[in-house]
C-alpha positions as CSV (number, residue, x, y, z in Angstrom):
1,X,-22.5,-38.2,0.7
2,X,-20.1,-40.6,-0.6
3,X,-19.1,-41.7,2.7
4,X,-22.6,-42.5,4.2
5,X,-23.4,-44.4,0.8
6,X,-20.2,-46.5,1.2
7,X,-20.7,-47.0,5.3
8,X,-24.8,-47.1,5.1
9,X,-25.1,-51.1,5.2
10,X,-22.5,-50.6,8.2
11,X,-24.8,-48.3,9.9
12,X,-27.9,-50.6,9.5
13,X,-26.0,-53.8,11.2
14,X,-25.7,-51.5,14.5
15,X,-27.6,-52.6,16.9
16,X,-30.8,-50.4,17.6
17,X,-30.2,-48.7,14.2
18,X,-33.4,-49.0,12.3
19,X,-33.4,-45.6,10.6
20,X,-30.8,-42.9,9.2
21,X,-32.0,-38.9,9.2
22,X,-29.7,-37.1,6.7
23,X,-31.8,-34.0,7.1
24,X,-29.4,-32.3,9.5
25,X,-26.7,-33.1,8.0
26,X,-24.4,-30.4,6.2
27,X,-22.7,-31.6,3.0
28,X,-19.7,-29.2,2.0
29,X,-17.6,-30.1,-1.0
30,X,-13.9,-30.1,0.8
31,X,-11.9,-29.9,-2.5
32,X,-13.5,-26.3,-2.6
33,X,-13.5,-25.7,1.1
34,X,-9.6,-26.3,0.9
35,X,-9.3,-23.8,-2.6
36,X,-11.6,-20.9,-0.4
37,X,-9.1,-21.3,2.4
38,X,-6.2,-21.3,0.6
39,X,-7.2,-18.0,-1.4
40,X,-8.2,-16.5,1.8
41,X,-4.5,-17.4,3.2
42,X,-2.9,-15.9,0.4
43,X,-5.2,-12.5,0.1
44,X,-4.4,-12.1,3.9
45,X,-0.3,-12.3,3.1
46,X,-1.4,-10.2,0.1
47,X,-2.9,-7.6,2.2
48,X,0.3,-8.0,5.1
49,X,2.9,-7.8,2.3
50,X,1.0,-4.4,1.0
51,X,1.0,-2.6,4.1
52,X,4.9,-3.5,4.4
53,X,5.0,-2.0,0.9
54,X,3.1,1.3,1.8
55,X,5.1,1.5,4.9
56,X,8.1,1.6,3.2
57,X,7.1,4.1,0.7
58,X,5.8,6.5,2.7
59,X,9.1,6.7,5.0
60,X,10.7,7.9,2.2
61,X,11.8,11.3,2.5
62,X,14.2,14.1,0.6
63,X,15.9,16.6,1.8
64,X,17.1,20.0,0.3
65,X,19.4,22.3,0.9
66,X,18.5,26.1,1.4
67,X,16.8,27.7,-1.2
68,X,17.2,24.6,-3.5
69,X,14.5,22.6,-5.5
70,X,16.9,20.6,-7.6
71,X,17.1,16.9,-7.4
72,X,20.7,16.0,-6.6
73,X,22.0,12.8,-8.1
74,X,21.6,11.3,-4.4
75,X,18.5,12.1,-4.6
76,X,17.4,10.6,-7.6
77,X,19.5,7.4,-6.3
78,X,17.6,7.4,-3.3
79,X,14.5,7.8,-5.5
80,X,15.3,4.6,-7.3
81,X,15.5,2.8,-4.4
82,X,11.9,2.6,-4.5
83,X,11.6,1.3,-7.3
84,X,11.2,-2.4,-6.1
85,X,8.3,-1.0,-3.7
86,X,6.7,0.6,-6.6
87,X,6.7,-2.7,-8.3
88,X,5.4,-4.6,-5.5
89,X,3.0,-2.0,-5.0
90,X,0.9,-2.1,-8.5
91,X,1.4,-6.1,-8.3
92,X,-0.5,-6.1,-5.1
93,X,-2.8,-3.5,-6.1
94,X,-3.9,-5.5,-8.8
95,X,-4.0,-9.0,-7.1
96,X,-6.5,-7.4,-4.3
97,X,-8.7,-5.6,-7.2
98,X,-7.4,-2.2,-5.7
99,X,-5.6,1.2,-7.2
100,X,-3.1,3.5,-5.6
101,X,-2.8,6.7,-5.6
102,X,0.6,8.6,-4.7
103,X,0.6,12.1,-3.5
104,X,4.2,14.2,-2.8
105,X,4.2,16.0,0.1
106,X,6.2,19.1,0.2
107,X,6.9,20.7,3.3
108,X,6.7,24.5,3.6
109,X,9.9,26.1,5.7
110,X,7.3,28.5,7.8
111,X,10.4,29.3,10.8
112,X,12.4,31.5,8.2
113,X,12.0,33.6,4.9
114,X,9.4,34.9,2.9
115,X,6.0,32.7,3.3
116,X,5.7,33.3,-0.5
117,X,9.2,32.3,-1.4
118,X,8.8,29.3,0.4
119,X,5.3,28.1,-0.5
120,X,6.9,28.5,-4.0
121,X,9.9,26.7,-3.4
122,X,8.3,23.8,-1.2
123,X,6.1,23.1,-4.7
124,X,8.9,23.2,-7.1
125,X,10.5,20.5,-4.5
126,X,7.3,18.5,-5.0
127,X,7.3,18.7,-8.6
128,X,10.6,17.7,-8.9
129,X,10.4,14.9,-7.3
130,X,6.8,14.2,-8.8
131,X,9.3,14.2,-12.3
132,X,11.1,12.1,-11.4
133,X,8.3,9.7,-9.9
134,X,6.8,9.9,-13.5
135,X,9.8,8.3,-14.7
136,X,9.7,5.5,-12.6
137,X,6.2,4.9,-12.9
138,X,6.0,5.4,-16.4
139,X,3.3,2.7,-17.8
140,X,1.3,2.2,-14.7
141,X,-1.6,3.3,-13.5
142,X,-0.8,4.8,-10.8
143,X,-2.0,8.4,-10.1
144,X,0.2,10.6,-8.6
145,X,-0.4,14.4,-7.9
146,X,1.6,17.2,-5.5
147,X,-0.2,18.7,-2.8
148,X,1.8,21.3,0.1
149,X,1.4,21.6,3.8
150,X,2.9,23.7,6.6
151,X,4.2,21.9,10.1
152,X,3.3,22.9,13.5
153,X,6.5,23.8,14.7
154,X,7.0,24.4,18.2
155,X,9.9,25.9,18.6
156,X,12.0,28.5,16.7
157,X,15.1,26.2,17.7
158,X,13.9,23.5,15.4
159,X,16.2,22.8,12.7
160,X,15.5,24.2,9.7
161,X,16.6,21.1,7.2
162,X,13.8,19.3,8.5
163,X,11.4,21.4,7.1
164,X,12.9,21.6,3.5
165,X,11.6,18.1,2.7
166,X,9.4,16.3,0.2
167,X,7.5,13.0,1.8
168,X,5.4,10.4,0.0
169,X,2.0,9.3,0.9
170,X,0.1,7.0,-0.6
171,X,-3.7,6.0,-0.6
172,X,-5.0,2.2,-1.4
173,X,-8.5,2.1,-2.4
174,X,-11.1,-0.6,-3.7
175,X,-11.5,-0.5,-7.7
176,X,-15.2,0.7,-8.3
């Protein structure tokens, strides 16, 4: 509007130009065009920088040795590591109005043993490490819970150490 006020005298001195229809004209305030697109840039590098995030925490993985439940101090090193990604994590979560929710995975060894043993074992491996998450976590509000699950192996020639593991998933939703 500013524009055609300061250019309408100009307008009128073209010749032929006897009247000006402003009806069809859309007037958008660019100051808060520019603002909209800028906060839609930075929820879109939000929302890339969170999937890198969740990527990176659910490749995380420990292993155990046979018949063990016990976090080693490598593992609990190895836990740490994720500590940055946690951080990013509830930033992000926040920034985008959203909450996480964490859930360790532990693997049950179904190739050899007793079922029972190693139903029993595969949770105390997810509850250690669920500890251990605690710790790290401690003041957020992030929810994080143990759940177990058995893989389809397809051969008995599979090795064994890859089915005495603990994995990390970890599920973004909208805040209601």
């Amino acid at each position: 509007t500013q524009w055609l006020q300061n250019n309408q005298a100009k307008l009128y001195s073209i010749h032929g130009v006897t009247e000006i229809d402003h009806s069809a004209l859309t007037f958008i305030d660019l100051e808060a065009e520019q603002q909209r697109l800028k906060q839609l840039r930075e929820l879109r590098l939000a929302e890339e920088a969170l999937q890198t995030t969740l990527n990176k925490i659910k490749s995380f993985k420990v292993y155990f040795d046979i018949a063990k439940a016990q976090l080693t101090n490598e593992h609990i090193q190895l836990l740490t590591t994720l500590e940055p990604e946690f951080t990013k994590l509830m930033s992000l979560t926040n920034q985008l109005n959203r909450h996480a929710e964490i859930t360790v995975i532990g693997n049950i060894d179904t190739t050899s043993g007793s079922l029972t043993l190693n139903t029993k074992l595969a949770q105390q491996r997810a509850n250690a490490v669920l500890t251990e998450l605690q710790k790290l976590l401690q003041g957020s509000n992030i929810k994080i819970s143990t759940t177990l699950i058995t893989s389809d192996v397809k051969s008995k020639t599979s090795e064994a150490i890859n089915l005495r593991h603990v994995t990390l998933n970890v599920k973004v939703t909208p805040n209601p």
